[in-house]
C-alpha positions in Angstrom: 133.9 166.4 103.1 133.2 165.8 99.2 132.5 162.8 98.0 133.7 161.4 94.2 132.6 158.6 92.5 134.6 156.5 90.8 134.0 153.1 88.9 136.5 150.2 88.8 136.9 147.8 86.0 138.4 144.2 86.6 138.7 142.4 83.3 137.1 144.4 80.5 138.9 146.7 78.0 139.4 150.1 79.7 141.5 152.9 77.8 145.3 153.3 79.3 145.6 157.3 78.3 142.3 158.6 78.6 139.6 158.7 81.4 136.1 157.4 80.1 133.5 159.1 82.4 129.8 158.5 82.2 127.8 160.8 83.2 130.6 162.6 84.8 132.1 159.5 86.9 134.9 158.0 85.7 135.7 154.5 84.9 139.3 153.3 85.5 140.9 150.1 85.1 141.5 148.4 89.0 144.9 149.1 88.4 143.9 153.0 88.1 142.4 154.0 90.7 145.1 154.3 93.4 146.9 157.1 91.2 143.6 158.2 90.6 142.5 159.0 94.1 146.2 160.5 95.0 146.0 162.8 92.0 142.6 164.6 93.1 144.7 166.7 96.2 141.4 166.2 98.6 142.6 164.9 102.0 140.3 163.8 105.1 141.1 165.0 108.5 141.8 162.9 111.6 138.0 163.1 112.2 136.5 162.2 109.1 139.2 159.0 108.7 137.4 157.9 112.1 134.1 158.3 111.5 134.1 156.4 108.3 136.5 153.8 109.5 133.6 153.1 112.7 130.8 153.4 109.8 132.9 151.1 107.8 132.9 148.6 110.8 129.2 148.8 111.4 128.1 148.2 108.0 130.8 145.4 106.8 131.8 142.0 108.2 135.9 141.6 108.5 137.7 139.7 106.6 137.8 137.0 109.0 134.0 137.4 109.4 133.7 136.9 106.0 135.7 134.0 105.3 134.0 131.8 108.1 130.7 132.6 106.1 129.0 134.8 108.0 126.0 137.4 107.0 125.0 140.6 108.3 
């Protein structure tokens, strides 16, 4: 699995046309980043999308976790 970085802007000036990168990552406007990610052709298997979803779930309270204020 490869990994890409990938930097989302809320609220600052980002470029429409072009993709600013620094030091090679690129910075997208929020908006940006779904076409973004669909346009680099890499897919994850079966696998992969369960391991990081059960990592993903270790590492980060829920939604409903979150809004009933707790902490990790």
């Amino acid at each position: 699995m490869e990994v890409m970085p990938v930097v989302a802007i809320h609220g600052a000036a980002v470029p429409l046309l072009r993709v600013m990168k620094v030091s090679g990552v690129p910075l997208l406007r929020a908006s940006q980043v779904r076409g973004w990610i669909s346009r680099q052709g890499a897919r994850l298997s079966a696998a992969e999308v369960t391991a990081l979803s059960a990592a993903a779930e270790r590492l980060f309270l829920s939604y409903e976790e979150h809004r009933a204020g707790k902490s990790l």
